[in-house]
N, CA and C of each residue as an Amber inpcrd file, in Angstrom:
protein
   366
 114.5590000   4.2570000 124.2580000 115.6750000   4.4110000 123.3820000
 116.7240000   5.2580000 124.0780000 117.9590000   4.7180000 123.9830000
 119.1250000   5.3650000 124.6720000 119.6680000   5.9040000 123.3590000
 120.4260000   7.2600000 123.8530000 121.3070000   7.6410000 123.2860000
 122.7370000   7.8700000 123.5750000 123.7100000   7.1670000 123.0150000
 125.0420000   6.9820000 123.4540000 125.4040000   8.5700000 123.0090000
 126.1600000   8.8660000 123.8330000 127.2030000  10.4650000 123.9290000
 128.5890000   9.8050000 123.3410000 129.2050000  10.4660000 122.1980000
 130.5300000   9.5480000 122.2530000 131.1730000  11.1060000 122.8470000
 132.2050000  10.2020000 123.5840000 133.2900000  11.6320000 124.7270000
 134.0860000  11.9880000 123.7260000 134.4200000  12.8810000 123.5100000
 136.1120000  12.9840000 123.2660000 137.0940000  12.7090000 123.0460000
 137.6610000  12.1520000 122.4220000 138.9740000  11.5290000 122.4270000
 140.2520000  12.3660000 122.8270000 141.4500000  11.6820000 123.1520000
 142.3290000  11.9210000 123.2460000 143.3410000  12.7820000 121.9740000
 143.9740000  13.7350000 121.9360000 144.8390000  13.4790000 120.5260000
 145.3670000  12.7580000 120.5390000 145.8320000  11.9210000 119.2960000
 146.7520000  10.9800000 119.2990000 148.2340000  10.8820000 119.2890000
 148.5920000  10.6280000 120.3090000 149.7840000  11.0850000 120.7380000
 151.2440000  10.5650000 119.8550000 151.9540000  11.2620000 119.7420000
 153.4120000  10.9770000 119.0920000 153.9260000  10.0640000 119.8100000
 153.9550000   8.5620000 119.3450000 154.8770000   7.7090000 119.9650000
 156.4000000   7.1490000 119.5510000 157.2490000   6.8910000 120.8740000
 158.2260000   6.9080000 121.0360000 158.7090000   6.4660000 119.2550000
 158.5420000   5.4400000 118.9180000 158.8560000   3.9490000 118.0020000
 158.7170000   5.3340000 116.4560000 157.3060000   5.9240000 116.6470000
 157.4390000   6.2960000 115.5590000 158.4520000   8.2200000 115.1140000
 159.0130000   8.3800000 116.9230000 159.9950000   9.5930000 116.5830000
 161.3420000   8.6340000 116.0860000 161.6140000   7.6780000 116.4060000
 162.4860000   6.8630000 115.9100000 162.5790000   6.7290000 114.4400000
 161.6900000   5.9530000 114.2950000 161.6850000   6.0980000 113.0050000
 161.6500000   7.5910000 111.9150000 160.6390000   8.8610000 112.4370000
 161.3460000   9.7140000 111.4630000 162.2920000  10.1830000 111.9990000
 163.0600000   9.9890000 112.8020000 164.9110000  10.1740000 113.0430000
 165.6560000   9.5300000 112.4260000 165.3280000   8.1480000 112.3600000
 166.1600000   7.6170000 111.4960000 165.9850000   7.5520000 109.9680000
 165.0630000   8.0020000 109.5090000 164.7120000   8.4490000 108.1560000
 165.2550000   9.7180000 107.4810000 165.7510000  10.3430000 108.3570000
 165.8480000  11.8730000 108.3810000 167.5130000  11.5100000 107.9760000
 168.3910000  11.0540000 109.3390000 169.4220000  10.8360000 109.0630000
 170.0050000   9.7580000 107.8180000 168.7120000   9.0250000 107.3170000
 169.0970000   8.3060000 106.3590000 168.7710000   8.7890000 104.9520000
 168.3730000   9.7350000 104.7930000 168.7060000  10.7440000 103.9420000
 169.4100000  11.7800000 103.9280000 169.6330000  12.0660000 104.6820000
 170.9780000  12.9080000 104.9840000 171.8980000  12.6640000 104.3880000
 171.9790000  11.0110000 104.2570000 173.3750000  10.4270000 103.4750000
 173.3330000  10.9250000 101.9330000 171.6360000  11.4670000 101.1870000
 171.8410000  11.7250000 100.3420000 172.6860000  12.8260000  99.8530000
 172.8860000  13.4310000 100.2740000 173.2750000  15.3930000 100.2770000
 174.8270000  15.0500000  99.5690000 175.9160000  14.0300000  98.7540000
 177.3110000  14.5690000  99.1230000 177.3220000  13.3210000  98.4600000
 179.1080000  12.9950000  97.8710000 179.8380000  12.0090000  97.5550000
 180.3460000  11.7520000  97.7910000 181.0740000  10.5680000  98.0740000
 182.6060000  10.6710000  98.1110000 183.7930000  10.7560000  97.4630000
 184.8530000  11.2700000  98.2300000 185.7370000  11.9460000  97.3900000
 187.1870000  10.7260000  97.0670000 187.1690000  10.9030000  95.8870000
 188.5170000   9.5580000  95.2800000 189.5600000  10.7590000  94.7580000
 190.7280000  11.1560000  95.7040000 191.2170000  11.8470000  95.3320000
 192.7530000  11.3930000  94.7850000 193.7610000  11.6640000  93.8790000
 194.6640000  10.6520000  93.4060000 195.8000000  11.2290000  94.4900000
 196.8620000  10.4950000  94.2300000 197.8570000  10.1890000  94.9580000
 198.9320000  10.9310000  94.1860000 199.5380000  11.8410000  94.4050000
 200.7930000  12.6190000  94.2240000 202.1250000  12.1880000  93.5550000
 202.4290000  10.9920000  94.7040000 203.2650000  10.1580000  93.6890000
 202.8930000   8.7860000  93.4550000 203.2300000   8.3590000  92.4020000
 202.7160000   6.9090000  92.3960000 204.0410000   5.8290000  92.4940000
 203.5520000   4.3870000  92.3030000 204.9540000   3.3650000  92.1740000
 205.4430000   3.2000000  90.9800000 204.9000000   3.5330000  89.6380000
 204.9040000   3.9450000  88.5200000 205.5150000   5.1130000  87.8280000
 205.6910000   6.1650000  88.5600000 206.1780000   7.3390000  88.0340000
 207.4860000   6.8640000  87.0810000 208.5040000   6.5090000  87.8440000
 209.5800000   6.2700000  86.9920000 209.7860000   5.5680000  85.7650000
 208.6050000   4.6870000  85.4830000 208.6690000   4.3490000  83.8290000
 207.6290000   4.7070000  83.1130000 207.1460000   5.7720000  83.1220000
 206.2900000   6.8300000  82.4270000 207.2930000   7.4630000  81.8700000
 206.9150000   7.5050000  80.1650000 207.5000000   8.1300000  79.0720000
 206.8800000   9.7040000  79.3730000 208.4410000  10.5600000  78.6000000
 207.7610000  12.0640000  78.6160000 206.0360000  11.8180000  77.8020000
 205.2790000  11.5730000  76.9990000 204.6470000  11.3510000  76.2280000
 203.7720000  10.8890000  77.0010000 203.6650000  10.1190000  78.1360000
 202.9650000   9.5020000  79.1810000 202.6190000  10.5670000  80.0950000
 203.6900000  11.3780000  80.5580000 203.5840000  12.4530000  81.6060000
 202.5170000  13.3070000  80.8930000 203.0830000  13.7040000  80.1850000
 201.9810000  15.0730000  79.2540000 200.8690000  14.8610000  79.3660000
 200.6740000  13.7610000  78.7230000 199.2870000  13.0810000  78.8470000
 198.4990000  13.3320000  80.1460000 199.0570000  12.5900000  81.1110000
 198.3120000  12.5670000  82.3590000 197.8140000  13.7160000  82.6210000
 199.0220000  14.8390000  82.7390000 198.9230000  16.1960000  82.9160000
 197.4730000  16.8710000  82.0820000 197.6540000  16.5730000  80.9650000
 196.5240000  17.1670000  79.9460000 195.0410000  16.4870000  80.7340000
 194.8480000  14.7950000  81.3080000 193.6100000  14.3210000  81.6550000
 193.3840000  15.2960000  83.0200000 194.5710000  15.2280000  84.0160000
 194.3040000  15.9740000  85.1300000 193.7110000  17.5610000  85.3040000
 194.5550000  18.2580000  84.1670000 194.2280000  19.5310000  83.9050000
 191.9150000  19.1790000  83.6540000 191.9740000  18.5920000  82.4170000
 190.8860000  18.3650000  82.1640000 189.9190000  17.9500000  83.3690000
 190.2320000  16.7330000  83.9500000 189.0240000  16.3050000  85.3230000
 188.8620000  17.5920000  86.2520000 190.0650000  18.0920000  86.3900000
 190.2400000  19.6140000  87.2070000 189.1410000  20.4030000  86.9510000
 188.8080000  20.9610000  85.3490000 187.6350000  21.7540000  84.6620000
 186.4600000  21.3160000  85.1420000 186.1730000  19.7570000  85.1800000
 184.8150000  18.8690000  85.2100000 184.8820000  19.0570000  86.3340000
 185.5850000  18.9110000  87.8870000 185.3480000  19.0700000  89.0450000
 184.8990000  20.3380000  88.9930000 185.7880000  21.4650000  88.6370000
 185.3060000  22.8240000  89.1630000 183.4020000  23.0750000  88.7350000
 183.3400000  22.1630000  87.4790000 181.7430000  22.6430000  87.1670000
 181.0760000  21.9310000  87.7720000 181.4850000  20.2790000  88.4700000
 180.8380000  20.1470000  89.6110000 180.3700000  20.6610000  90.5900000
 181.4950000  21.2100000  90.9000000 181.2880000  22.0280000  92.7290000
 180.4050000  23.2890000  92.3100000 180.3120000  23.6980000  91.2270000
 179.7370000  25.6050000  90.9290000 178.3500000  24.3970000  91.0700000
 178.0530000  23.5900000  90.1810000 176.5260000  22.8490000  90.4670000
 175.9030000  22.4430000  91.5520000 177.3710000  21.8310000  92.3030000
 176.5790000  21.5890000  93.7550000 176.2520000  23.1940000  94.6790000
 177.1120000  23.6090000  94.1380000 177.0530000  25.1940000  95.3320000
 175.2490000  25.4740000  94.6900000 175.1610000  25.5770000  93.7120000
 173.8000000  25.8530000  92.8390000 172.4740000  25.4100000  93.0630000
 172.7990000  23.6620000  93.5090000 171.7500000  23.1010000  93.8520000
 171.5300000  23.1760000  95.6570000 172.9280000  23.5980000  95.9750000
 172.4110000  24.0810000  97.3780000 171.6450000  24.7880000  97.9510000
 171.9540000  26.0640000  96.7640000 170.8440000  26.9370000  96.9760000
 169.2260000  26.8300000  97.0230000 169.1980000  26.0160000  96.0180000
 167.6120000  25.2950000  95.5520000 167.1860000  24.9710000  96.7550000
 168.1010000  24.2490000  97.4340000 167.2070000  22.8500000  98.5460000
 166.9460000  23.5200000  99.7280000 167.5280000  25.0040000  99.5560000
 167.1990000  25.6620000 101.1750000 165.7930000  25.4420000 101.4980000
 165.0540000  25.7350000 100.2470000 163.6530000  25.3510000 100.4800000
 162.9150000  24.3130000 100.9990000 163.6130000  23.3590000 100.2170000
 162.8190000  21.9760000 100.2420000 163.6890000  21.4240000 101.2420000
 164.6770000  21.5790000 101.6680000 165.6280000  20.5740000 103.0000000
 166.9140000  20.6670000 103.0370000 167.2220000  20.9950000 103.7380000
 168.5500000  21.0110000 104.4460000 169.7540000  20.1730000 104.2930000
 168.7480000  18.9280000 104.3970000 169.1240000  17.3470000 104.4530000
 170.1040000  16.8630000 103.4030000 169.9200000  18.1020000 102.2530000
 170.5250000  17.6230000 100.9820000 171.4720000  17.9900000 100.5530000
 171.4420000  18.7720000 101.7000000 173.0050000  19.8320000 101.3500000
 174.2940000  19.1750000 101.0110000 175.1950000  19.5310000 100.0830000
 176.6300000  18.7710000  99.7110000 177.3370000  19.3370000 100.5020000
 177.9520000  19.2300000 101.7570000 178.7890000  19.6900000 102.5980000
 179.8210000  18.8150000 102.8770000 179.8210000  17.8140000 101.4550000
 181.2620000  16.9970000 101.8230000 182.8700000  17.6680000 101.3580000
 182.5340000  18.3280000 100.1040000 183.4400000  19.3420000  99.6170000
 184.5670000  18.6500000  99.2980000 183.9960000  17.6100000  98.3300000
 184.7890000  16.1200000  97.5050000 185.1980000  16.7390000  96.7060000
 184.8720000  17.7170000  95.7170000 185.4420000  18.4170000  94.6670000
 186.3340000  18.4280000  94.9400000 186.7740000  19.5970000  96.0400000
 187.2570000  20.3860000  96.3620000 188.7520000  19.9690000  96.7530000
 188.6840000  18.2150000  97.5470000 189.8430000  17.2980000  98.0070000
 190.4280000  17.0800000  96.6970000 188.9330000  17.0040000  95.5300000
 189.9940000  15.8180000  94.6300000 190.8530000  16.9180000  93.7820000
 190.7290000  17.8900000  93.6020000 191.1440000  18.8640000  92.5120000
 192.3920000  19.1690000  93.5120000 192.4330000  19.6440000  94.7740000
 193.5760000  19.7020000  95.6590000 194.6280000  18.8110000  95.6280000
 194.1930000  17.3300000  95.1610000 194.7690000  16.3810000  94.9630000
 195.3600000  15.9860000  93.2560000 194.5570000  16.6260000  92.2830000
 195.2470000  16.7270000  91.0910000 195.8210000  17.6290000  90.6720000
 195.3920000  18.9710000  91.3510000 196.9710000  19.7480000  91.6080000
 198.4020000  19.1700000  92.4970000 198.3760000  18.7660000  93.3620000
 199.7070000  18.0230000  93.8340000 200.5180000  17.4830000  93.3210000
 199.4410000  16.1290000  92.2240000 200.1740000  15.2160000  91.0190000
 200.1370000  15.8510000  90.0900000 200.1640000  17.0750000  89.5220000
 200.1940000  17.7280000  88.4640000 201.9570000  18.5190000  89.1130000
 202.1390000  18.6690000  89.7250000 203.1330000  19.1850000  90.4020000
 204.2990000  18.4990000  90.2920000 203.8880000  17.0620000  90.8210000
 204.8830000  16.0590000  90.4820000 205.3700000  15.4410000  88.7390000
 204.2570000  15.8190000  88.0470000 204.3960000  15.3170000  87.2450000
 205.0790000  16.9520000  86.1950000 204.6190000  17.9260000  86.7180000
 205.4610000  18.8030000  85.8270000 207.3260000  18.5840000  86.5890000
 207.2980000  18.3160000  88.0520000 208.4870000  18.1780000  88.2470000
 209.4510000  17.1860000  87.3090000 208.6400000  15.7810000  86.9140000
 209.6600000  14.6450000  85.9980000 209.7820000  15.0190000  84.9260000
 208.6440000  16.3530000  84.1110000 208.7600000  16.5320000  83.2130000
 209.9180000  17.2280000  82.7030000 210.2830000  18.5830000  83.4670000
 211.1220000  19.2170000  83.8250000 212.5160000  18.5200000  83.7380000
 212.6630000  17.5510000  84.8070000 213.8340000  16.6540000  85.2280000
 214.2180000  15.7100000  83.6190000 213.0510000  15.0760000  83.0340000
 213.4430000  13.9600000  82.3610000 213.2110000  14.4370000  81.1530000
 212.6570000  15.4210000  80.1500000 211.6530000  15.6070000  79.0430000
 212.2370000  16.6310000  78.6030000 213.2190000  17.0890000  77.3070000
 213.8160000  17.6550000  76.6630000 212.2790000  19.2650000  76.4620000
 212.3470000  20.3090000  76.4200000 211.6320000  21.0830000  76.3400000
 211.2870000  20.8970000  74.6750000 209.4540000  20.9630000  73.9920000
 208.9020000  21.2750000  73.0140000 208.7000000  22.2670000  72.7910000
């Protein structure tokens, strides 16, 4: 009766195909971390037949999305904190808020300017 010795094995080594793949897994979550940013346009082709009553308006939605962005960004800053733990990967470092509210202040600008120009004071 023989007795087989089993040797040793090798560790099993990290291959190329599969650092690829968690690289590209890594970076493809990465994409999760952020939004993109739809920020409005300052002036539009429209401005000039917008009623005072129209302007206000806008002004009042912009003011408003303005509020909802800012409690966006305090949430994302919030959940940034969270993910230090769990990953990096998730971080919101696009700072979309931040364009679009920059951007509804501008048209808020313009639009208090026609108001000003065209809109008898209430």
């Amino acid at each position: 009766m023989t007795v087989r010795m089993k040797t040793p094995t090798s560790p099993r080594r990290f291959s190329s195909s599969r650092a690829a793949f968690v690289i590209a897994s890594l970076v493809w979550l990465a994409g999760c971390g952020g939004r993109v940013s739809h920020p409005v346009e300052a002036v539009t082709d429209h401005d000039d037949r917008l009623s005072c009553d129209q302007l206000r308006a806008e002004r009042r939605v912009n003011d408003s999305r303005m509020a909802d962005l800012r409690d966006e960004k305090q949430n994302a800053e919030m959940n940034n904190v969270g993910l230090v733990v769990v990953s990096p990967l998730f971080f919101d470092l696009s700072s979309s808020e931040g364009k679009e509210i920059v951007a509804l202040a501008a048209r808020n600008q313009t639009l208090d300017a026609l108001i000003a120009k065209r809109c008898p004071a209430t």
